[in-house]
ZAKESE-814744 format. One line per 5 residues: number of its first residue (from 1); for each residue x negated, y, z negated of C-alpha. Coordinates in pm, 1 decimal, padded with zeros to 6 digits. Last residue first. Layout:
NUM	X:Y:Z | ...
//
This chain:
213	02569.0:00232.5:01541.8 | 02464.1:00107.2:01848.2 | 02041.9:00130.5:01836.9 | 01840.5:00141.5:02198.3 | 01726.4:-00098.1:02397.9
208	01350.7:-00047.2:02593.2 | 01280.8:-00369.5:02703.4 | 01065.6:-00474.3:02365.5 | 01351.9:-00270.1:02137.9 | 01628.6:-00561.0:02274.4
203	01397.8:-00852.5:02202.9 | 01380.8:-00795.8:01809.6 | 01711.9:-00672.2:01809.4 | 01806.5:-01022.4:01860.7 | 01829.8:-01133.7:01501.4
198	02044.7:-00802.8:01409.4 | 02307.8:-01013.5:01292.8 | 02543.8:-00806.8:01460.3 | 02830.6:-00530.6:01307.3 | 02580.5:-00256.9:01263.3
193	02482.4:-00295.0:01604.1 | 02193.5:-00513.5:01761.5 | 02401.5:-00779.7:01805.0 | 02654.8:-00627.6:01993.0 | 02416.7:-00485.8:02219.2
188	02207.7:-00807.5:02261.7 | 02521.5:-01052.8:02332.5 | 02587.0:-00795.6:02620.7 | 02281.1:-00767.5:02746.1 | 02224.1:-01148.0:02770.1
183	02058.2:-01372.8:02534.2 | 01737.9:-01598.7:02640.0 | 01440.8:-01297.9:02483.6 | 01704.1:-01273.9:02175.5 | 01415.1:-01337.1:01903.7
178	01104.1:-01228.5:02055.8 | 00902.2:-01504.6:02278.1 | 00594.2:-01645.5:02216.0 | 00334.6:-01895.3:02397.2 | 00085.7:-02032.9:02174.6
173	00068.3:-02367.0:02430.8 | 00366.4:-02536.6:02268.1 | 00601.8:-02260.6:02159.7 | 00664.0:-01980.9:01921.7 | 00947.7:-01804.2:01854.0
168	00922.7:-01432.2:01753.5 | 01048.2:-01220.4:01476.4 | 01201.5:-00847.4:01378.2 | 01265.1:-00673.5:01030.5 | 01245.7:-00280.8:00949.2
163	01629.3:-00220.0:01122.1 | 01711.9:-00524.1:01330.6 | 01686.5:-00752.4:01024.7 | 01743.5:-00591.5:00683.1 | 01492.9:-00502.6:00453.1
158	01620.9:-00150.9:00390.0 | 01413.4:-00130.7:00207.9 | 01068.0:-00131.3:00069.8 | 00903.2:-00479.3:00079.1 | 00664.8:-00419.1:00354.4
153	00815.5:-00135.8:00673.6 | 00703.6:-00390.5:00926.0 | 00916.3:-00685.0:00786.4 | 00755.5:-00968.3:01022.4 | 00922.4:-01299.0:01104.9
148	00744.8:-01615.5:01238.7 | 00949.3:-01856.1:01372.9 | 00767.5:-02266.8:01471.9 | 00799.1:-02490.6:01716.0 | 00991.5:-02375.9:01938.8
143	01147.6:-02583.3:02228.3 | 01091.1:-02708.6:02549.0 | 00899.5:-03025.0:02416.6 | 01195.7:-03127.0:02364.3 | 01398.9:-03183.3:01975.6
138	01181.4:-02934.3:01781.2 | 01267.9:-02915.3:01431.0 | 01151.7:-02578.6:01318.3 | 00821.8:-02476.2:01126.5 | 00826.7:-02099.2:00915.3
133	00620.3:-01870.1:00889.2 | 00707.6:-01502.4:00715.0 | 00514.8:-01198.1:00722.6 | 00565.9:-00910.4:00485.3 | 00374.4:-00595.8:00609.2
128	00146.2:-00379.6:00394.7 | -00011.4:-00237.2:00632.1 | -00199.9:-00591.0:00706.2 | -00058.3:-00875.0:00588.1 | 00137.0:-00955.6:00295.3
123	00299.0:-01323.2:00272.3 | 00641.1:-01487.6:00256.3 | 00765.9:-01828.4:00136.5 | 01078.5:-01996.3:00145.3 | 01192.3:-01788.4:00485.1
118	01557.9:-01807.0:00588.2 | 01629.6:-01732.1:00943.4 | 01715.7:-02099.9:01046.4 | 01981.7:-02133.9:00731.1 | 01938.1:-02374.8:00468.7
113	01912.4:-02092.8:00212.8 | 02120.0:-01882.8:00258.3 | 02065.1:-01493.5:00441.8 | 02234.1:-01213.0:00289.4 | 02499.9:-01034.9:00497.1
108	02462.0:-00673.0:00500.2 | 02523.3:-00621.9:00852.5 | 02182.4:-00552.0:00958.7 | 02154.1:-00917.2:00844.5 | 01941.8:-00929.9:00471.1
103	01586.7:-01001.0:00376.0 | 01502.3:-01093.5:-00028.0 | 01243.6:-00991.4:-00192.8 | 01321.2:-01045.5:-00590.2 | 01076.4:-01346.5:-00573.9
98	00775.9:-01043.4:-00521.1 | 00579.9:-01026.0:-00258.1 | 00253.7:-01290.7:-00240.8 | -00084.0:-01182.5:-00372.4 | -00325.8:-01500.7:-00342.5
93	-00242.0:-01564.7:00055.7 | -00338.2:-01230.0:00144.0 | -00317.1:-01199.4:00584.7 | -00546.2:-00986.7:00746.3 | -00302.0:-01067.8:01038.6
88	-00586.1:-01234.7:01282.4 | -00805.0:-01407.3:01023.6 | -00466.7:-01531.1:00892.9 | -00329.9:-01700.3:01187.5 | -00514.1:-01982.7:01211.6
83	-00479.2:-02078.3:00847.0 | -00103.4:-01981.4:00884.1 | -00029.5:-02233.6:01157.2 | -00203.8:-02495.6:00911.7 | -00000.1:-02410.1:00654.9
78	00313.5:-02448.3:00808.3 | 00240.9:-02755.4:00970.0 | 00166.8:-02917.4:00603.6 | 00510.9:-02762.4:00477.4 | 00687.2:-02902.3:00811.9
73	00564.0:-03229.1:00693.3 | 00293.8:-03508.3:00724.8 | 00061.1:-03313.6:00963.3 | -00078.1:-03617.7:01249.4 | 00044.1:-03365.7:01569.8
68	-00047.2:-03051.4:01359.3 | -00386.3:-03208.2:01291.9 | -00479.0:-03307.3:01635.2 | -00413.0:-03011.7:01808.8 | -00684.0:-02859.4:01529.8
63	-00884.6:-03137.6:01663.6 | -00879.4:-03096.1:02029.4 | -00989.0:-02754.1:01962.0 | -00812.8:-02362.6:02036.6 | -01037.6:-02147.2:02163.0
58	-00811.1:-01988.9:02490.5 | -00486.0:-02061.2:02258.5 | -00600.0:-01870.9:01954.1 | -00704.2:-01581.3:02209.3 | -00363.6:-01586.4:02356.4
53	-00192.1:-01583.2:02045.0 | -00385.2:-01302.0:01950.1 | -00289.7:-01101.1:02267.8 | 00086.1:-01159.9:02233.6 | 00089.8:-01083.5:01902.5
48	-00070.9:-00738.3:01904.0 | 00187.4:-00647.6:02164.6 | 00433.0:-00729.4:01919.2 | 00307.8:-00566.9:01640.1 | 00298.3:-00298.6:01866.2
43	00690.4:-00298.0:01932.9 | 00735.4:-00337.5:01603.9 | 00554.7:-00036.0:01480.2 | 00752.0:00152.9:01727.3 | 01091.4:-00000.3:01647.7
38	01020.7:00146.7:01284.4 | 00930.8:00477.3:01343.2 | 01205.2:00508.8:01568.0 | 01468.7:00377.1:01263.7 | 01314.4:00608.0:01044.9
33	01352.9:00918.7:01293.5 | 01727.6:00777.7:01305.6 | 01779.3:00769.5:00939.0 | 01636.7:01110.3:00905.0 | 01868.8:01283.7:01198.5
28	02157.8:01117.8:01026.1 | 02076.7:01262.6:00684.4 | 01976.9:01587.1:00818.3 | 02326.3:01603.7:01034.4 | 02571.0:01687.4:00762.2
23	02305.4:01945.3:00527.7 | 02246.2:02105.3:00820.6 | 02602.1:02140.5:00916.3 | 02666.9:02285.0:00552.7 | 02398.9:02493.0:00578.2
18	02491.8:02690.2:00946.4 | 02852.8:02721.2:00750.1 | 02688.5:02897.6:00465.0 | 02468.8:03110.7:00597.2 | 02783.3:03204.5:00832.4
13	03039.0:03283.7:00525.6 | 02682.7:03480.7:00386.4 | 02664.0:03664.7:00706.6 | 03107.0:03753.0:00746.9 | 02999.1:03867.6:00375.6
8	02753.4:04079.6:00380.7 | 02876.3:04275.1:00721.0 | 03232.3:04298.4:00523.5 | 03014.5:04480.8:00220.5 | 02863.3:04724.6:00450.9
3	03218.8:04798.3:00607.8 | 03380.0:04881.3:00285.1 | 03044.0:05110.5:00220.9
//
């Protein structure tokens, strides 16, 4: 019987060693099946881009060149980069997110206004993603014209660039590039880390980078 009873519990001290691990390594094996989840939808958001920006470029007319060149204001060119774009990105123009959206830095850090990665407006597109498009000062014809940002997990958290939110440069032509694309591997990994920005995390997951916690 004494024996019995030290069988019970050397396999109830084991239950409940094998559950305590469990309990340790389902949050971190959740977060990181989240975080794949999430660099797969961007990755084919970004293919996706590619292609329609290609098409826009193939039938774009000497009058919609036109009309960014004589648009009074980044506001104006903003809107008419969106009217293209919509058809594309199923994009709702009448049912906006709400004002209490508000992306962060993978570190935390919440993004001011004034600064390049802060969007004044943002739209839903299709699955429920939050698009942002915004015009930059372009000094040379070598640079962007305009940043478009995409939150691929909508406006539930986390919300945070490099983890649900990635973005693209676009140049004269409709040619893109992900955020990072001129960086080098070692700017990218410590970027793309809970300590970065994680701006360029939006290049790093195209060519096959993986998270540094």
């Amino acid at each position: 019987m004494a024996r019995k009873r030290y069988w019970k519990l050397e396999y109830s001290v084991a239950l409940f060693v094998m559950l305590g691990v469990l309990l340790l390594i389902m949050p971190v094996s959740f977060e990181s099946s989240r975080q794949a989840n999430f660099i797969s939808k961007w990755n084919e958001k970004y293919n996706r881009l590619e292609y329609m920006y290609s098409v826009i470029n193939a039938h774009i007319t000497d009058d919609i060149i036109k009309s960014f060149d004589k648009a009074k204001d980044a506001q104006e060119r903003e809107n008419l980069l969106l009217a293209l774009v919509k058809p594309y990105l199923r994009i709702d123009t009448y049912n906006t997110p709400s004002k209490h959206y508000h992306p962060k830095y993978i570190n935390g850090t919440r993004i001011g206004k004034g600064q390049k990665f802060y969007f004044d407006d943002f739209y839903y597109a299709e699955n429920n993603t939050v698009v942002g498009i915004k015009d930059i000062k372009s000094e040379t014809s070598s640079d962007a014209m305009f940043i478009m940002m995409f939150d691929v997990n909508g406006v539930m958290p986390p919300n945070r660039w490099g983890k649900d939110i990635f973005g693209v440069s676009i140049f004269d032509g409709g040619v893109i590039k992900p955020f990072g694309a001129d960086e080098s591997m070692e700017y990218l990994k410590k970027d793309c880390s809970e300590n970065g920005t994680g701006i360029s995390c939006s290049y790093y997951y195209i060519i096959g980078g993986g998270f540094d916690e």
